[in-house]
C-alpha positions as CSV (number, residue, x, y, z in Angstrom):
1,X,70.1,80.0,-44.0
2,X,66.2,79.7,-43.9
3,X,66.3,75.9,-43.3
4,X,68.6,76.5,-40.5
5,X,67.9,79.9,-38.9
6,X,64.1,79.3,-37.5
7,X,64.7,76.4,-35.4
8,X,68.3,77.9,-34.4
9,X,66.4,81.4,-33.4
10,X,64.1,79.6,-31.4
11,X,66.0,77.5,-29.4
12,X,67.8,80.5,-28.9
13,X,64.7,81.9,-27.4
14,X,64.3,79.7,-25.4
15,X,67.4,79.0,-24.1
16,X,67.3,82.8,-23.1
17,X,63.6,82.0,-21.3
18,X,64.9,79.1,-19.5
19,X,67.9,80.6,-18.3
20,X,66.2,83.8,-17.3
21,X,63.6,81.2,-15.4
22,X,66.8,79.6,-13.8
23,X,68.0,83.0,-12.2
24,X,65.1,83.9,-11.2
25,X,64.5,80.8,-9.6
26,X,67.0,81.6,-7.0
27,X,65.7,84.7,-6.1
28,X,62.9,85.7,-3.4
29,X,60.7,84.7,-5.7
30,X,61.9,81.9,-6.5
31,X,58.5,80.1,-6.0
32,X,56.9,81.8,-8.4
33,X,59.2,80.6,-11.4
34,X,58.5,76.7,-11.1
35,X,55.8,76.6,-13.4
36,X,57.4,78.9,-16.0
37,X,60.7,77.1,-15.9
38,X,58.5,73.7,-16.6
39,X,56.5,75.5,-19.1
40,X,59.9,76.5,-21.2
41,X,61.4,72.8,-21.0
42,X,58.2,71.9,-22.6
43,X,59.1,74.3,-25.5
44,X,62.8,73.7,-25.5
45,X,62.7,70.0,-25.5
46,X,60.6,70.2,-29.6
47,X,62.3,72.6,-30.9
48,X,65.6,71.3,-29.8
49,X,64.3,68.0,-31.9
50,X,63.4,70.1,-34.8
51,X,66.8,71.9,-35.1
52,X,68.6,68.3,-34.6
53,X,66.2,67.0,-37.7
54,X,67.5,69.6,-39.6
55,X,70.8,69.5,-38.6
56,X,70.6,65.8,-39.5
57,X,69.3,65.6,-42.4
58,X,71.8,65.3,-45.4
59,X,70.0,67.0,-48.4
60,X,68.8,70.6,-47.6
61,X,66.3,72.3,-49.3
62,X,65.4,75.8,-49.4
63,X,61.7,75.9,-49.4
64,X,58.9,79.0,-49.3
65,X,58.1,79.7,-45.8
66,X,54.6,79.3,-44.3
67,X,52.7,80.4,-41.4
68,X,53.1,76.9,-39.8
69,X,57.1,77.1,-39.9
70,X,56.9,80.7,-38.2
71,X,54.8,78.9,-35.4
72,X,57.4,78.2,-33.6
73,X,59.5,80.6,-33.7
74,X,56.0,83.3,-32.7
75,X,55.5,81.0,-29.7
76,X,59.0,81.2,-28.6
77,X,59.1,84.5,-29.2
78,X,56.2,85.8,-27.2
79,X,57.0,83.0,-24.5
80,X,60.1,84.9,-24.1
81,X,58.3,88.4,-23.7
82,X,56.1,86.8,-21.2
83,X,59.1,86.1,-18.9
84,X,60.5,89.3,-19.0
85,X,56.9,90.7,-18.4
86,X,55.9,88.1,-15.4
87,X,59.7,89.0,-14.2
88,X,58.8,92.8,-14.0
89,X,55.2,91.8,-12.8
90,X,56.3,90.3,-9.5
91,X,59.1,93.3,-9.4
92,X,56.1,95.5,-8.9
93,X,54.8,93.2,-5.6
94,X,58.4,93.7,-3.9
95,X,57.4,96.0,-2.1
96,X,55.5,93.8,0.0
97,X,58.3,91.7,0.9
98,X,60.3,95.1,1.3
99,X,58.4,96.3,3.8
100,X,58.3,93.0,5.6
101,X,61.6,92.8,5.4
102,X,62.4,96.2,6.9
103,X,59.6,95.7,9.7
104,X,62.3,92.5,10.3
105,X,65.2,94.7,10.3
106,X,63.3,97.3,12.6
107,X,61.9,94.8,15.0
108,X,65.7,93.1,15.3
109,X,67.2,96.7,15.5
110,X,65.1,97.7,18.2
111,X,65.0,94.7,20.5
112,X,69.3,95.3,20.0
113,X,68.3,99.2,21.1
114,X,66.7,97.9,23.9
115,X,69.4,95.4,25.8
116,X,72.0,98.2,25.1
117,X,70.0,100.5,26.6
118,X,68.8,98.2,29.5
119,X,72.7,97.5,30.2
120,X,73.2,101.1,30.4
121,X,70.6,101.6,32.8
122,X,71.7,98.7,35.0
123,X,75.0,99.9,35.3
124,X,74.1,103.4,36.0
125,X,71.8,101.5,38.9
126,X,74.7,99.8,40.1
127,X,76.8,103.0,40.5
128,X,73.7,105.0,42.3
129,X,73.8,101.6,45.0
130,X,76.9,101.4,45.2
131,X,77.1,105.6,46.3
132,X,73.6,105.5,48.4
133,X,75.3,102.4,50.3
134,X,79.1,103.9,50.9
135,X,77.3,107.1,51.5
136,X,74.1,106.5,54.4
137,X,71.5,109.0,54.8
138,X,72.7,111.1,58.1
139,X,70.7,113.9,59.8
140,X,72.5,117.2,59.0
141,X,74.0,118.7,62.1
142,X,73.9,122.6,61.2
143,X,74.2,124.9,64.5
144,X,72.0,127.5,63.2
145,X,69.5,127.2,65.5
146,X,69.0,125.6,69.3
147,X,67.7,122.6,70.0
148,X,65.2,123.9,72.2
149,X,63.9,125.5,69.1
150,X,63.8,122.7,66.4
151,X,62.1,120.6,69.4
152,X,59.2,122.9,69.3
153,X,59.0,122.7,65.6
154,X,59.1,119.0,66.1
155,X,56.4,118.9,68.3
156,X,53.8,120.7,66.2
């Protein structure tokens, strides 16, 4: 169980680090997670070897463990805690790209408001046309008072 399980635990590790790089890839972020997904092929890749060596090999041996066989499995293990750490890092700066994106929204939102509105108003201008133009201005022709009369106040 010892031979096997430290090389098998951190290849499990990492497989967990590289796939967790792999989603995040994809996301908005995506960028970002180049380097770290390079980083954890770099650690897959030996320890992949070392569990294949011991996989390999024909006569096992239980041996004492040292500080240089936990190595590994240390590295892998706070590589691991890094990713989840860097993930929730750039969680933090989302709301940057939030409120970009919702000043996006907005902007797209309003200019939409806007030629609704400016169609409304257009045809609501068409109808006042249309009735000023069926309809002319006329002078009012009211017989309350003589025409000698309104010709005075016309002449003042």
């Amino acid at each position: 169980m010892e031979t096997y399980g430290v090389p098998l635990l951190c290849l499990l590790l990492n497989f967990l680090a590289f796939t967790a790089c792999m989603r995040f890839l994809f996301s908005r972020q995506g960028f970002y997670w180049i380097v770290p997904l390079l980083v954890t092929i770099f650690l897959l890749w030996p320890n992949a070897l070392r569990l294949y060596q011991v996989a390999g090999n024909g006569a096992i041996q239980a041996t004492g463990f040292s500080y240089f066989d936990l190595q590994p499995l240390l590295l892998s293990l706070l590589w691991y805690a890094m990713i989840v750490t860097f993930h929730y890092a750039l969680k933090k700066t989302v709301r940057a790209n939030y409120h970009h994106e919702q000043v996006k929204k907005n902007l797209h939102e309003a200019r939409y408001q806007m030629s609704v509105e400016s169609v409304t108003h257009q045809r609501k201008e068409q109808r006042r046309k249309h009735y000023f133009t069926n309809a002319p201005a006329r002078t009012p022709r009211l017989q309350a008072y003589s025409s000698e009369w309104t010709d005075l106040f016309d002449q003042r």
